[in-house]
C-alpha positions in Angstrom: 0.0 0.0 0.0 1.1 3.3 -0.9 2.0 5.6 2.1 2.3 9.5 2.3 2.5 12.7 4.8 -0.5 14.4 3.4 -3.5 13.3 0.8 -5.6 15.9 -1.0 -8.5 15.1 -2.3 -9.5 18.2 -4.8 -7.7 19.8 -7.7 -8.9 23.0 -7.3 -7.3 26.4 -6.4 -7.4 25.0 -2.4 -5.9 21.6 -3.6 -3.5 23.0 -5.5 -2.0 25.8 -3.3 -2.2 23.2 -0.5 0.2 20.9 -2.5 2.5 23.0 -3.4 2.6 24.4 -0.6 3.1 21.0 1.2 5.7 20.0 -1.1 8.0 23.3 -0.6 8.0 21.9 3.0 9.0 18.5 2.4 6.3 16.8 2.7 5.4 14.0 0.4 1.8 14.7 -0.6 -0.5 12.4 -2.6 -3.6 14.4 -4.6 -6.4 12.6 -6.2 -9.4 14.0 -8.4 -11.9 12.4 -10.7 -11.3 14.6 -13.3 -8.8 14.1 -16.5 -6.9 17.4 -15.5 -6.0 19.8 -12.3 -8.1 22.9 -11.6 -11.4 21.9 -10.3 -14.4 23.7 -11.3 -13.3 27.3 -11.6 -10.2 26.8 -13.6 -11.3 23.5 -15.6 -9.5 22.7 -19.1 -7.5 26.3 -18.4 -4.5 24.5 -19.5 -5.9 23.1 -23.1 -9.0 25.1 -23.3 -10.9 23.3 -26.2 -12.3 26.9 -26.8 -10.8 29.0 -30.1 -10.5 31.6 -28.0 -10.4 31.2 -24.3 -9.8 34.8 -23.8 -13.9 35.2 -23.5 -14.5 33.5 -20.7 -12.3 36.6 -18.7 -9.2 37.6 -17.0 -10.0 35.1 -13.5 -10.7 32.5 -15.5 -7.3 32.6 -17.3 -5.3 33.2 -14.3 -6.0 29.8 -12.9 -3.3 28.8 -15.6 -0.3 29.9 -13.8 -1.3 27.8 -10.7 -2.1 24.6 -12.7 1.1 25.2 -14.5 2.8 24.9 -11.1 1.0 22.3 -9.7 1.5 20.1 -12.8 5.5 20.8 -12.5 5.7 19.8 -9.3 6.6 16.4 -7.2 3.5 15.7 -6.2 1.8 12.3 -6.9 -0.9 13.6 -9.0 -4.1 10.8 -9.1 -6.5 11.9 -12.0 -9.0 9.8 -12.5 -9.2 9.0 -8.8 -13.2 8.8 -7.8 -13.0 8.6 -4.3 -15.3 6.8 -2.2 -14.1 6.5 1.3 -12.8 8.2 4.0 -11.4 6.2 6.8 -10.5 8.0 10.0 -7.5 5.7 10.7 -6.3 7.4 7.3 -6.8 5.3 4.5 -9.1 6.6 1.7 -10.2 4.1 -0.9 -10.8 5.5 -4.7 -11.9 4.3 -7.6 -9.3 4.2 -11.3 -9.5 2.5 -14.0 -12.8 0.5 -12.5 -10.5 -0.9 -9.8 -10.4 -0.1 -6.3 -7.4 1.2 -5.1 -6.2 2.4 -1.4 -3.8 4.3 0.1 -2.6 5.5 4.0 -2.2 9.4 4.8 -0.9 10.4 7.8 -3.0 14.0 7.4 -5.6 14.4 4.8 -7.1 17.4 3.4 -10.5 17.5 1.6 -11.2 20.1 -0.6 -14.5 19.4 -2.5 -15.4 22.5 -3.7 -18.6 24.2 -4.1 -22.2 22.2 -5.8 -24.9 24.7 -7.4 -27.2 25.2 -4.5 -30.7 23.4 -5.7 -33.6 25.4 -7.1 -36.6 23.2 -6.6 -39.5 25.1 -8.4 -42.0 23.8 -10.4 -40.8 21.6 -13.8 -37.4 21.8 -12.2 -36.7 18.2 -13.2 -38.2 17.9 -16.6 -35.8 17.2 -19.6 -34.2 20.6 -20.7 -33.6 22.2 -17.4 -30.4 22.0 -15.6 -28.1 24.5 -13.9 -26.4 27.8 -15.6 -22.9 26.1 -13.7 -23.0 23.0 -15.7 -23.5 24.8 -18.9 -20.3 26.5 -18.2 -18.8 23.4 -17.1 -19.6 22.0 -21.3 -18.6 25.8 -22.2 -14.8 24.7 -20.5 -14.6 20.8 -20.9 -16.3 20.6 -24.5 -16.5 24.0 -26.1 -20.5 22.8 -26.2 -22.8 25.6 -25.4 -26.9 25.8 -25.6 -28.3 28.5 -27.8 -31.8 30.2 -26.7 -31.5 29.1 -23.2 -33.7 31.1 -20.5 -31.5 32.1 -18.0 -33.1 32.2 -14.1 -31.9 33.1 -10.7 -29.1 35.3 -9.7 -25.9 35.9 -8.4 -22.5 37.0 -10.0 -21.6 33.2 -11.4 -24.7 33.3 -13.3 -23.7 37.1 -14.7 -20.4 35.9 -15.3 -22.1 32.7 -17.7 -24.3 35.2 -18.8 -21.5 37.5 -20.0 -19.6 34.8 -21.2 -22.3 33.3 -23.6 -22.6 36.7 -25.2 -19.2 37.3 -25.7 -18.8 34.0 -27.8 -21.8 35.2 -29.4 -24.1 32.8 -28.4 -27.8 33.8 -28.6 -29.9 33.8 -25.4 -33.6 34.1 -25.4 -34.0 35.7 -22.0 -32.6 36.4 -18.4 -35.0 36.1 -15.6 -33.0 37.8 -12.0 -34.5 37.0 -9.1 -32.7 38.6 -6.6 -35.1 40.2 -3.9 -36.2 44.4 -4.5 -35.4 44.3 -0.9 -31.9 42.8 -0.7 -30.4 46.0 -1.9 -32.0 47.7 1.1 -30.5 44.7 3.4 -27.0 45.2 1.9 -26.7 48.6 2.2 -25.2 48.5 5.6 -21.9 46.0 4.4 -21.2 48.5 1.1 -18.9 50.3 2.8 -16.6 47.2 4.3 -16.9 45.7 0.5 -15.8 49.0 -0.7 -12.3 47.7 0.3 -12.2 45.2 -2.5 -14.0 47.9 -5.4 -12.3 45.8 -7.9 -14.9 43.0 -7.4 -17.4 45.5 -7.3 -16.7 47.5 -10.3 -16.3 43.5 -11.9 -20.0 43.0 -10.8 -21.5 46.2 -12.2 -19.4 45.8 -15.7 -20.8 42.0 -16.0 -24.4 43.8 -15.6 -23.7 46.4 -18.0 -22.9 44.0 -20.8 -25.8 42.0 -20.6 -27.8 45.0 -20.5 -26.1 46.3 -23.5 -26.7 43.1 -25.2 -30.7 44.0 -25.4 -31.1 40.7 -24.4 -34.4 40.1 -23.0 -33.9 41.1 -19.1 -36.3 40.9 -16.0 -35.4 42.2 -12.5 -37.3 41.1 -9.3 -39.0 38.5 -10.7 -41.2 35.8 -8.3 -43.1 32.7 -8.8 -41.1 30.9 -11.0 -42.4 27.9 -13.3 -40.8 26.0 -15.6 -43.7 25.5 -18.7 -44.0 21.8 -20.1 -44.9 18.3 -19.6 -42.7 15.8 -21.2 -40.1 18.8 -21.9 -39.4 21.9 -20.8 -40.9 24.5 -23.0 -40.2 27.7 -21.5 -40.2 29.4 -18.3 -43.5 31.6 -16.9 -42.8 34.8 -13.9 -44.2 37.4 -12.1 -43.0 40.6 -12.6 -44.0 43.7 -10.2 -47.4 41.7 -10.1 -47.3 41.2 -14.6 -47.1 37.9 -15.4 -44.9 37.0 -17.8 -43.7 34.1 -19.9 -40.3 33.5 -22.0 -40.6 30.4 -24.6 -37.5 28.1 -25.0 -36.9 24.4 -25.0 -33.7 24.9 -22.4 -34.2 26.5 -19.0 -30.9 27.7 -16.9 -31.2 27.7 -13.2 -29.1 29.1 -10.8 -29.2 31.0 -7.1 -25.9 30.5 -5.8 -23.8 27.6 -4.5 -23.1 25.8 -1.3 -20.4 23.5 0.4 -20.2 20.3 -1.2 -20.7 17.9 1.9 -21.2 14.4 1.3 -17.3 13.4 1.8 -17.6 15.1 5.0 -20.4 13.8 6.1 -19.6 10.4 5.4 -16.7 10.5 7.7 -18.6 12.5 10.7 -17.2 15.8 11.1 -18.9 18.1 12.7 -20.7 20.3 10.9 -22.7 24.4 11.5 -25.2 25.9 9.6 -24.1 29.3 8.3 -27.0 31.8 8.9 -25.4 34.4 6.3 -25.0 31.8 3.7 -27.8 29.8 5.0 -25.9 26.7 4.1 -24.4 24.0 5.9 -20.1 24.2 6.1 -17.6 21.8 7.9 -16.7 23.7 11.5 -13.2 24.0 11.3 -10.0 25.6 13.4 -8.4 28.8 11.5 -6.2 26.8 9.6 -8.9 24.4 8.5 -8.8 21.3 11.5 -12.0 19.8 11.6 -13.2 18.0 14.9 -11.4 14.7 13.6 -7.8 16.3 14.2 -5.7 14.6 11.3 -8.7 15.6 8.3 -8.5 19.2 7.1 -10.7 21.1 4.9 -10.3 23.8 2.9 -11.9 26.2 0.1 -15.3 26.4 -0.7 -16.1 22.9 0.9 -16.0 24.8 4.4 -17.5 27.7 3.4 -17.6 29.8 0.3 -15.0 31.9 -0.4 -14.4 32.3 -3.7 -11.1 31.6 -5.8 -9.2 33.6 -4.4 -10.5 33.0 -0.9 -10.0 29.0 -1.2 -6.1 29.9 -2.9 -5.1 31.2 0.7 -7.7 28.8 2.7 -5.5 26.0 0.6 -2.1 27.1 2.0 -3.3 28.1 5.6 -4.2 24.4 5.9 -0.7 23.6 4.2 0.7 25.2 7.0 -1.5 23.6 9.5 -0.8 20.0 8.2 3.0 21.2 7.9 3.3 22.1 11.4 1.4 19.1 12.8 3.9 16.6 10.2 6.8 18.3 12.3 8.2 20.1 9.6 7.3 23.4 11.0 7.0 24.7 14.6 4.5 27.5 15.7 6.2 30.1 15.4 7.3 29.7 11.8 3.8 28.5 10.8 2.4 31.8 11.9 4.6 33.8 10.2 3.9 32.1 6.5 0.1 32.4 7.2 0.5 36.2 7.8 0.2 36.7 4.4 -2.6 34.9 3.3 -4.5 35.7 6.5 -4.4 39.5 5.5 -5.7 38.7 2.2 -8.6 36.2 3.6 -9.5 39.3 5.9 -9.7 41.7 3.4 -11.4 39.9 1.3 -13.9 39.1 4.2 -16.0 42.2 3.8 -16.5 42.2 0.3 -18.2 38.0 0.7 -20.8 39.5 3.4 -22.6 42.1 1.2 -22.4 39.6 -1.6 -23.8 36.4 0.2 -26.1 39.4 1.8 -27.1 41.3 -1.4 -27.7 37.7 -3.1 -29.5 35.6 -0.5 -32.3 33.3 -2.2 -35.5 34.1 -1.7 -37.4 31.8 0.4 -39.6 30.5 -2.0 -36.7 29.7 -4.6 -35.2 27.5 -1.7 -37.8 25.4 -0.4 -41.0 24.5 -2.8 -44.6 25.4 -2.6 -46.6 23.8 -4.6 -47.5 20.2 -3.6 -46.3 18.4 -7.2 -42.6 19.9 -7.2 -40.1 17.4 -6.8 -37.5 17.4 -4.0 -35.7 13.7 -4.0 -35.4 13.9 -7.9 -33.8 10.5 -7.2 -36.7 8.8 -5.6 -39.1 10.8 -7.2 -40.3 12.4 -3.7 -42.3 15.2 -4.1 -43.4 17.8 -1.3 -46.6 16.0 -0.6 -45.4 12.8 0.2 -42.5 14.6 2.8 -44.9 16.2 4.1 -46.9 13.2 4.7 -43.9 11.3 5.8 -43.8 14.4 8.6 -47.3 14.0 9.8 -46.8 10.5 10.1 -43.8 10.9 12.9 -40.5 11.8 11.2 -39.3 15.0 12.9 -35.4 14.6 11.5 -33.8 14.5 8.6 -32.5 10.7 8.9 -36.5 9.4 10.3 -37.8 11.2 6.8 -35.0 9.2 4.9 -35.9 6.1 6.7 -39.9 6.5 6.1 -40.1 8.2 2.3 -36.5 6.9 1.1 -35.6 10.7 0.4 -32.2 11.1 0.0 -31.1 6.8 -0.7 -30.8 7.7 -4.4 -27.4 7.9 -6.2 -26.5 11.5 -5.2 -27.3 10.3 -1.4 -28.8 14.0 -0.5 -26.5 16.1 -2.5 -29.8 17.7 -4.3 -32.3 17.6 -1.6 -30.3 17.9 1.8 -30.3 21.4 2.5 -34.1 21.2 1.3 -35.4 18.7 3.8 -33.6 20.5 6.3 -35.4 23.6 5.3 -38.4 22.4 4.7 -38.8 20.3 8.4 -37.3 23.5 10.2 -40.2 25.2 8.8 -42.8 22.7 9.7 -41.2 22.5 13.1 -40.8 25.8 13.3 -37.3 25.9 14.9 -33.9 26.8 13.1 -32.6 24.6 10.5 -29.3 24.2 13.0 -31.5 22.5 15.4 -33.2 20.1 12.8 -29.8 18.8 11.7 -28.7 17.0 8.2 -28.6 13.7 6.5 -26.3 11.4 8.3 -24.4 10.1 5.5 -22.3 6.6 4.7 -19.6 4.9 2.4 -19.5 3.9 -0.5 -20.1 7.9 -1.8 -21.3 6.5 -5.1 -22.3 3.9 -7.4 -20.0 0.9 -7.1 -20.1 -2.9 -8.8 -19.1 -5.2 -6.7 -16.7 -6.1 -9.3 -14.7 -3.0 -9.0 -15.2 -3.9 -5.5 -13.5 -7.1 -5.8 -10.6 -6.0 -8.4 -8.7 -4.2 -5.0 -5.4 -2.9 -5.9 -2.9 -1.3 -3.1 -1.6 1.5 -5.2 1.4 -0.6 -6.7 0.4 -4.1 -7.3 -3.3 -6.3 -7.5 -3.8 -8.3 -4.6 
């Protein structure tokens, strides 16, 4: 079985400033990732971009090459291709490559699973035709594929920046549909002046809204009640509008409201976890340098709270430091003086993530559904109705609904409904969603044959 100091389980800008960070120190650092190449979801194909011209999808987009560049040059063992599927807390992690099972042993390990697209369960949300704005930027990166006369919904700057970055390829959009509040603006208002510090961002924001308004694309602020049109297909999406009711016509609906920790490698292995009230999201509690309450596992970017690129970059080397220090390759006092740096940069970035997880806080009724029909296990097929029956038959928690209306026992095991059922039985208890809890969640993390099972390889040679 393979060995190492440190195993990272994420290629993205945490896992990657992490390892090299680790590797500068002397440790020797394993990193695994399903995916082909390094640089998770923000920087994706940045190396080989499929696209003629790369250029359009923006400066932060393009700057994630430098850091992949590094990462790739470095003595890292770099795993792609490695699915993983289990977290042990005596160290070892087992992964999926090449349809074998593989293991190894970590004397630390970092998890850095990055952000999911939090869920948007309206009506028609799961018909044919409708998926997330984020994974029509992932084809946009990994395939050069893009969908033309898509209907745009929700709000928030990654769906500006998709938004922005259609129209610059010259893709034609039928419609965008923002949904951010008329009164978040007000709610906001206070934090302007803290985000002030970062005006960079903000002046970003406002020029990704000036293009699409420049674009005369079709564009609807404050919009409410949100329906996907269609039976067997979606067929276009129907809104309210200042009390007008509107509806936009298009066979491909894009839905997006923000994004939220990826948990379910987390959970699996029992850390403990908070719900974040400004976020209103679930993250892993952690120490400053990103300890969880099992003290060898770390976590770090986006998967224990959303920070952003630049935010996970120094997130990933604060735990590097961390891990360093507790391998023996650092003492205190040199540990702290390395994370001076990116500590001031967290901080002052800090500001400028409250008015923006303020300013672009779903509304309630884009969280949780309303309508009896609407799906929420799209695995299972559960709709609100039936949880809701489940609840008036007994089960007050998260796991008793699992148990009673098999919510959450699909393939994704919660990743889609999760923070819904917690929402939605905080509201029918009528107690915070920190006291109703989450999902308790178990290995294997995904689908696996129990001949990939049984074709066990340590690392170096079958068994």
């Amino acid at each position: 079985m393979q060995s190492f100091d440190c195993a990272i389980i994420g290629t993205g800008p945490a896992g990657m400033s992490a390892a090299l960070r680790l590797s500068e120190l002397g440790a020797t650092v394993a990193v695994l990732d399903r995916a082909p190449s390094p640089g998770g979801q923000i920087y994706r194909a940045v190396a080989q971009s499929p696209l003629a011209t790369p250029d359009k999808l923006g400066a932060d987009y393009l700057s994630g090459a430098d850091l992949v560049s590094a990462f790739s040059k470095s003595n890292v063992a770099w795993m792609p291709g490695a699915d993983v599927w289990h977290l042990g807390d005596d160290g070892r992690i087992f992964y999926s490559q090449d349809n074998r099972t593989q293991e190894l042993q970590c004397r630390q390990m970092l998890i850095c699973p990055g952000a999911m697209e939090r869920p948007m369960p309206i009506p028609g949300w799961t018909l044919p035709g409708v998926m997330t704005a984020g994974s029509a930027q992932v084809m946009l990166k990994s395939d050069a594929m893009a969908i033309s006369d898509a209907i745009f919904a929700g709000s928030g700057p990654l769906l500006y920046l998709i938004v922005a970055q259609y129209l610059r390829l010259g893709i034609p959009i039928a419609g965008v549909v923002d949904t951010t509040p008329r009164q978040n603006y007000v709610a906001a208002l206070p934090m302007l002046a803290s985000a002030l510090r970062q005006v960079g961002m903000l002046f970003k924001g406002l020029g990704l809204l000036r293009e699409i308004q420049k674009s005369k694309v079709p564009f609807y602020r404050f919009a409410t009640d949100l329906e996907v049109v269609g039976t067997d297909h979606a067929q276009g999406l129907r809104f309210q509008q200042d009390g007008a009711s509107y509806e936009l016509s298009g066979d491909a609906v894009l839905l997006h409201h923000g994004v939220v920790p990826n948990l379910n490698l987390a959970r699996s292995i029992g850390l403990d976890h908070v719900f974040e009230p400004d976020q209103l999201a679930w993250r892993v509690k952690t120490s400053p340098f990103g300890q969880t309450s099992c003290p060898h596992i770390w976590v770090a970017g986006d998967g224990a709270g959303i920070v952003g690129a630049n935010g996970a970059k120094h997130a990933g080397e604060l735990a590097a430091l961390g891990i360093g220090c507790e391998l023996g390759l650092l003492d205190d006092v040199g540990r702290d003086q390395l994370a001076e740096a990116p500590r001031k940069a967290s901080a002052g970035q800090s500001g400028f993530r409250r008015f923006i997880d303020r300013l672009y806080q779903p509304a309630p009724d884009l969280m949780l559904p309303t309508r009896d029909d609407t799906i929420v296990c799209r695995c299972e097929e559960q709709s609100l109705w039936d949880l809701r029956q489940g609840f008036q038959s007994g089960a007050r928690d998260p796991n008793a609904l699992k148990s009673l209306t098999r919510c959450g026992m699909g393939p994704c095991q919660g990743r889609q409904c999760g923070h819904i059922v917690s929402g939605l039985l905080a509201k029918w208890r009528e107690e915070p969603v920190a006291d109703v809890g989450y999902y308790r969640l178990r290995s294997p993390l995904r689908l696996l044959t129990l001949e990939e099972l049984a074709r066990l390889q340590d690392g170096e040679s079958a068994r």
